[in-house]
C-alpha positions in Angstrom: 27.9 41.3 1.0 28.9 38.1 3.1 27.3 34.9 1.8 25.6 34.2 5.1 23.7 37.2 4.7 22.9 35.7 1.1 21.5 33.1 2.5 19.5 33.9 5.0 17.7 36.3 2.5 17.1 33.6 0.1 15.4 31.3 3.3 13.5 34.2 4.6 12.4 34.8 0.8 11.1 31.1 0.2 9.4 31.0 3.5 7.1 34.0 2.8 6.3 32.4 -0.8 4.8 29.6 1.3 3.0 31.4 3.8 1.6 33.6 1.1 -1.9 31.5 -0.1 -2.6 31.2 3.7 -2.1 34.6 4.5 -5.0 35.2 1.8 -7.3 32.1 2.5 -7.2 33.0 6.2 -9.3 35.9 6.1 -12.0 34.5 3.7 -12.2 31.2 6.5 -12.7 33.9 9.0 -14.9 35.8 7.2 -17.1 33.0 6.5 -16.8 31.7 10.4 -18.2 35.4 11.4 -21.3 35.0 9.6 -23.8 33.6 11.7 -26.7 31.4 11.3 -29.9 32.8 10.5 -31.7 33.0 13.7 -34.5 30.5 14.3 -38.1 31.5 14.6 -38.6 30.7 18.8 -42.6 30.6 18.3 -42.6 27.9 15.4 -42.9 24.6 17.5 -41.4 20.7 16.7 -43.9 18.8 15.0 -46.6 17.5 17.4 -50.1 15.3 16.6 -53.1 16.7 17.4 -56.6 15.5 17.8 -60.4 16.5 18.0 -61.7 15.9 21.4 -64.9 13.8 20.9 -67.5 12.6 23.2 -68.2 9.0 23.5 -70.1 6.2 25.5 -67.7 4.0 27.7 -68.6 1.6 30.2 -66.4 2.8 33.1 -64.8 0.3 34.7 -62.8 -0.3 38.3 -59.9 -2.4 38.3 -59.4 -4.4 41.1 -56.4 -6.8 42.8 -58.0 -10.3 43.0 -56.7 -13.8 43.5 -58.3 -16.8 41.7 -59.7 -20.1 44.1 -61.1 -23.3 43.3 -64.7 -24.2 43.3 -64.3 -27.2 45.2 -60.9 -28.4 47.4 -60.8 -31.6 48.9 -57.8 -33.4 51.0 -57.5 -37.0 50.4 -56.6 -38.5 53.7 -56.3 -42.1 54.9 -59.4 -43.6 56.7 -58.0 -46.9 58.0 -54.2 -47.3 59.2 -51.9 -49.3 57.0 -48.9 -49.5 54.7 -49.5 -48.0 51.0 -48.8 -51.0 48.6 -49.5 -48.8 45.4 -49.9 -44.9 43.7 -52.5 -45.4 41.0 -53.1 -41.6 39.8 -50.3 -39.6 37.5 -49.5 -36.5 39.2 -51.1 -33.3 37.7 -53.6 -35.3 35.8 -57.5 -35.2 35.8 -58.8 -37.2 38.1 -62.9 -38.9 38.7 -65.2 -38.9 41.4 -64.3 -42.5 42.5 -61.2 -43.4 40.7 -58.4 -45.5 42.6 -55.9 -43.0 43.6 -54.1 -45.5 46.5 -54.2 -48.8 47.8 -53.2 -49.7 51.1 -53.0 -53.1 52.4 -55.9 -54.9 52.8 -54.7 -58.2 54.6 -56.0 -56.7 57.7 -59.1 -55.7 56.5 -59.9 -58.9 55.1 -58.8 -60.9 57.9 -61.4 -58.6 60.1 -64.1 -59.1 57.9 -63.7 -62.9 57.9 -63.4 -62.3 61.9 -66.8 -60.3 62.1 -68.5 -62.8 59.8 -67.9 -65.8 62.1 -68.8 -63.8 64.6 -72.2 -63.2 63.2 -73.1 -66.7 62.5 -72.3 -67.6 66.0 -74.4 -64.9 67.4 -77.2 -66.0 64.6 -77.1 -69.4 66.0 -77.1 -68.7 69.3 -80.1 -66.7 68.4 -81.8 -69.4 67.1 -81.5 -71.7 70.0 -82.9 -68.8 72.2 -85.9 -68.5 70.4 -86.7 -71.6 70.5 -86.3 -71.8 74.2 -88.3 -69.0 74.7 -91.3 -70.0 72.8 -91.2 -73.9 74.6 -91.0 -71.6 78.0 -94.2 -69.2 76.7 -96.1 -72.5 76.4 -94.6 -74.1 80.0 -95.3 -71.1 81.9 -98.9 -71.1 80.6 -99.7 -74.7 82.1 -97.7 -73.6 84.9 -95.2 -76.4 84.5 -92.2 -73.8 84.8 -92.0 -70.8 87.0 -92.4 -67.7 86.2 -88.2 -67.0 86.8 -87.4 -69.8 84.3 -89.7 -67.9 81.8 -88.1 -64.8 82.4 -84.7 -66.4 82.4 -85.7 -67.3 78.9 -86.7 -63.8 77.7 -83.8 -62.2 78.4 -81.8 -64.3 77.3 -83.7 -64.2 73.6 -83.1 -60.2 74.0 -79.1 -60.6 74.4 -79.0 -62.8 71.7 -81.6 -60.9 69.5 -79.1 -57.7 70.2 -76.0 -59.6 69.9 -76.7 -60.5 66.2 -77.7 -56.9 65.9 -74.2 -56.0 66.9 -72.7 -58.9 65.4 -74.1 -57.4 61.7 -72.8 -53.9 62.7 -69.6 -55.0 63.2 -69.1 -56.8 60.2 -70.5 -53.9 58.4 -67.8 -51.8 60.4 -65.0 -54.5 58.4 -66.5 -54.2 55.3 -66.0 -50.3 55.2 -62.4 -50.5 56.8 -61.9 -52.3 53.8 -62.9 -50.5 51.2 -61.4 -47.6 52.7 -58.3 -49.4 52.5 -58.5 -48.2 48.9 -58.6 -44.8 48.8 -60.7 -42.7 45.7 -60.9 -39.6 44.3 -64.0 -37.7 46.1 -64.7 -35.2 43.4 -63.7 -34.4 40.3 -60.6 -32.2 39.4 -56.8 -31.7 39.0 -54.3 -34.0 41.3 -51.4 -32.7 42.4 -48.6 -34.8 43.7 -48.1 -37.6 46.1 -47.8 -36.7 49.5 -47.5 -40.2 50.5 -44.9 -42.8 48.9 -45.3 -46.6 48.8 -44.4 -48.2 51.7 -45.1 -45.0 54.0 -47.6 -45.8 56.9 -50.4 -43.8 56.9 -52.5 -42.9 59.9 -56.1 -42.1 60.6 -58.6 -40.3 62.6 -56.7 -37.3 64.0 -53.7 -38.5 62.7 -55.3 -39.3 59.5 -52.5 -38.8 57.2 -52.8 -35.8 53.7 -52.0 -38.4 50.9 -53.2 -35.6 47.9 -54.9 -32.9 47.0 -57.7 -32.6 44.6 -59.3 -29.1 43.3 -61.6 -28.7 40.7 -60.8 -25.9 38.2 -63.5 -25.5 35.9 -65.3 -23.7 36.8 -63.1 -21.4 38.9 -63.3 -18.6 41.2 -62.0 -15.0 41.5 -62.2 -12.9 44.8 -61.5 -9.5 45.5 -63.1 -7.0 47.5 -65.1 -3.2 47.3 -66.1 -0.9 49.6 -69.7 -1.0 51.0 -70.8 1.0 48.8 -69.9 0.2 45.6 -71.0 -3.4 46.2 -74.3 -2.2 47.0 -74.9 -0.4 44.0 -73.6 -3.4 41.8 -76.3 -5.2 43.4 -78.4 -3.2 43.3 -77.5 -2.6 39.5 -78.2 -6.9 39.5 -81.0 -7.1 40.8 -82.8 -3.7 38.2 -81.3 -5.8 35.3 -82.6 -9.0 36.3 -79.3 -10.9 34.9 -75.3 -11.6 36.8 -73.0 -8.9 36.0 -70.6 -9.5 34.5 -66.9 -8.9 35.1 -63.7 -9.3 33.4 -60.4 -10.5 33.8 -56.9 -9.7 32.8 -54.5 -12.7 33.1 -51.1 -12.7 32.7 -50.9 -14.3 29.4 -50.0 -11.3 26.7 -53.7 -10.2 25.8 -56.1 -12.6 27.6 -59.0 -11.8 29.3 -62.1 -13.6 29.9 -65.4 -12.5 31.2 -67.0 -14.2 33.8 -70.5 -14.1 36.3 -70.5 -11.4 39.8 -71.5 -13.5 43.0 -72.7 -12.1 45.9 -71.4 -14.8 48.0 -70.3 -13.3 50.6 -72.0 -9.8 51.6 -70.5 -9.0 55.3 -68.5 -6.3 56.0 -64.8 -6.1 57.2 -64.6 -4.0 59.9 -61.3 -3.5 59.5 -61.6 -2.3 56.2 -64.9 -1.1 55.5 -65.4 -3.4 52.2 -66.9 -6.4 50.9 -66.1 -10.1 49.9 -66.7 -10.0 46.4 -66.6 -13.3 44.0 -66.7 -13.7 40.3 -67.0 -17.3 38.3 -65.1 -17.8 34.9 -65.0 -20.6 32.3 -61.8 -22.6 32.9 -62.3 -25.9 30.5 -58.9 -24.6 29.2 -57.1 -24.7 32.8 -55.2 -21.7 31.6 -56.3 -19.7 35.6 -54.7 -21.6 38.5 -55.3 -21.5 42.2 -53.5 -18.6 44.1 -52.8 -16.8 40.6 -52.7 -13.1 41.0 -55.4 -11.2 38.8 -56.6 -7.8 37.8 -60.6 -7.7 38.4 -62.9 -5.0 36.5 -66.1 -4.5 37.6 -68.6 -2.1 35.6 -69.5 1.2 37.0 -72.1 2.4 34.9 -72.2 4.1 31.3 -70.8 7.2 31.0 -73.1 9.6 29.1 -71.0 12.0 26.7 -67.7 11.9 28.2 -64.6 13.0 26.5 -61.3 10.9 26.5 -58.1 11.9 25.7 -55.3 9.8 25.3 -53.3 8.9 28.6 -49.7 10.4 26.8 -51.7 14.0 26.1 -51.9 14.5 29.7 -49.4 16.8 31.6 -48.6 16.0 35.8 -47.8 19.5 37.7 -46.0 19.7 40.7 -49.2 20.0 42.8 -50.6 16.7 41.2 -53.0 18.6 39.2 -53.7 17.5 35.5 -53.2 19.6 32.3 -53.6 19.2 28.6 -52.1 21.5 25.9 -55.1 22.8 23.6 -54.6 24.6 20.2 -56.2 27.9 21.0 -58.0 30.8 18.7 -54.9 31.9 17.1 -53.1 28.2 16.9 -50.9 28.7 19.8 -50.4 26.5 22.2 -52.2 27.1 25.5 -51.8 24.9 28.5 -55.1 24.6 30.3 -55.5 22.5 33.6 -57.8 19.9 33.1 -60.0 17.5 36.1 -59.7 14.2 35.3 -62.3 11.0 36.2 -61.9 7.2 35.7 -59.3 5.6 33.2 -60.5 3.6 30.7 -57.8 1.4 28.8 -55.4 4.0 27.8 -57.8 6.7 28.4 -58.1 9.3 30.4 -61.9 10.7 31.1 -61.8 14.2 31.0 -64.6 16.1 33.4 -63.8 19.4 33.0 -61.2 22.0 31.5 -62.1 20.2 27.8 -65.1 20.2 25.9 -65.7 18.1 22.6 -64.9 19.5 19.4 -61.7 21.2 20.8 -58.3 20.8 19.5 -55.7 19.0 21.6 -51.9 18.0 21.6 -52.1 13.6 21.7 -48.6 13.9 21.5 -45.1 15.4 22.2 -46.7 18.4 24.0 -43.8 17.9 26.5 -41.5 19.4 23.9 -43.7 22.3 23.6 -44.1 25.3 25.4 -47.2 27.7 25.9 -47.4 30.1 23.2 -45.8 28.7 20.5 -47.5 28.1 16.9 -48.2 24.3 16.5 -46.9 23.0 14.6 -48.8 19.6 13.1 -47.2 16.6 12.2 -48.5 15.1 8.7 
């Protein structure tokens, strides 16, 4: 036999000595892949929580868009014409009913006073002299030795001098006020915001008078929002039976703060355009924490629900149509979707007026990964 053919036999042995262990694990790794899994039970459903339905007592609520205002606004604006000298407020601060918030030059004001002033002891003079012409001429005219023109003469003139002291005083009165405006005060109390007038700037007055600041007092502070007709006439109505304000409550934007404040019927007429109501709310602001023009959400008390059931907002189920559904543990402890009507939300809460009564079984949640029929499955 040739060599070659030797040794081919020899590499065709070894080869088959090395392929022999897979040859016999194969089938057992194919045996084992051919098994399959044991089938899962389709009616045993993922772990869900479920609740007791249970009737309960809320004060239902509305919530409403509403923007807070200040109790009192007031422009400070120049009264008398003149060059600012001096700022005497910080911005943002607290300000008093009367403090110094500018001064404007009072030169002018002075120098008119000093003018009015002289011109009042002239005309107080003058007045003097004409009453004591007047009472010689009373006692001439009576023994005839003047005529009765000269005696006239002399009355009128004691008239324009009586009036021109009169006007004489006004005017100087007229100074005196120019110059207090001259500095300009605080005319309520409240929060400052900034300048709108630098030093040096000529301010203006009249209908030109010029805005120098703005001062708004926050505490307390307003909220407005508005209702239709007819649920504003029921809240007062509901006022007026309980013989105290409603109140109201606010959320503000701060994480977890809301306050409760007083319902106002300030303003009860009706826009047209809207068929609704002007509605107003006070609130406690010592802490300055609401601002003017801040956006807030308004709840207004509808009355107290009597037994109404809640069920958690996540336990309820949108369709297609809009309608609402819950998934209810039935008699056997399948899962059975039932349409459900809902009423008013309260917090997280949905109030639930008919499709589920209390004392029945519900999914709270994960009934989205559930489908009708199944056995619920609850999670511990």
């Amino acid at each position: 036999m040739p060599a070659s053919s030797l040794w081919s036999r020899a590499v065709t042995f070894r080869r088959a000595y090395h392929l022999f262990p897979l040859c016999v694990f194969v089938p057992f790794v194919l045996a084992a892949c051919g098994k399959a899994a044991p089938p899962a039970n389709p009616s045993i459903s993922p772990a869900v929580e479920i609740a007791t339905a249970q009737a309960r007592k809320v004060l239902q609520t509305t919530d409403l868009p509403g923007r807070v205002s200040p109790m009192r606004v007031a422009q400070v604006r120049a009264r008398v014409a003149g060059i600012v000298l001096a700022r005497r407020f910080e911005e943002g601060s607290d300000v008093k009913a009367g403090q110094v918030l500018f001064q404007i030059d009072p030169a002018p004001f002075e120098a008119a006073v000093a003018r009015a002033r002289g011109e009042l002891t002239r005309s107080e003079a003058e007045l003097e002299n004409a009453t004591a012409q007047f009472e010689r001429s009373q006692q001439l005219v009576q023994r005839q030795v003047i005529s009765r023109q000269d005696f006239d003469t002399a009355r009128s003139n004691f008239k324009s001098t009586q009036a021109a002291v009169t006007s004489a005083r006004a005017a100087l009165k007229t100074a005196q006020l120019d110059l207090g405006f001259a500095t300009v005060r605080a005319p309520i109390d409240g929060r400052i915001g900034r300048a709108l007038v630098t030093e040096g700037a000529l301010v203006g007055q009249g209908g030109d008078a010029t805005e120098m600041a703005l001062v708004q007092q926050l505490d307390p502070i307003f909220a407005d929002f508005n209702r239709p007709v007819a649920e504003a006439l029921k809240l007062r109505w509901r006022a007026r039976k309980g013989g105290a304000p409603l109140k109201v409550v606010i959320d503000i934007p701060e994480p977890g703060q809301t306050r409760e404040g007083d319902l106002l019927f300030a303003d009860m007429r009706v826009d047209e355009a809207t068929d609704t109501v002007s509605l107003r709310a006070q609130f406690d602001n010592r802490d300055n924490l609401l601002l003017p023009g801040m956006f807030v959400r308004v709840r207004t008390p509808n009355g107290t629900a009597s037994d109404a059931v809640y069920v958690p907002q996540r336990a309820i189920q949108r369709r297609p149509g809009g309608s609402a559904a819950v998934m209810v543990v039935g008699a056997d402890g399948k899962a059975e979707l039932r349409e459900v009507r809902t009423g008013a939300m309260v917090g997280t809460d949905w109030q639930i007026l008919d499709g589920l009564k209390a004392g029945e079984r519900y999914v709270a949640s994960g009934a989205a990964r559930i489908q009708p029929g199944a056995v619920l499955n609850a999670a511990h």
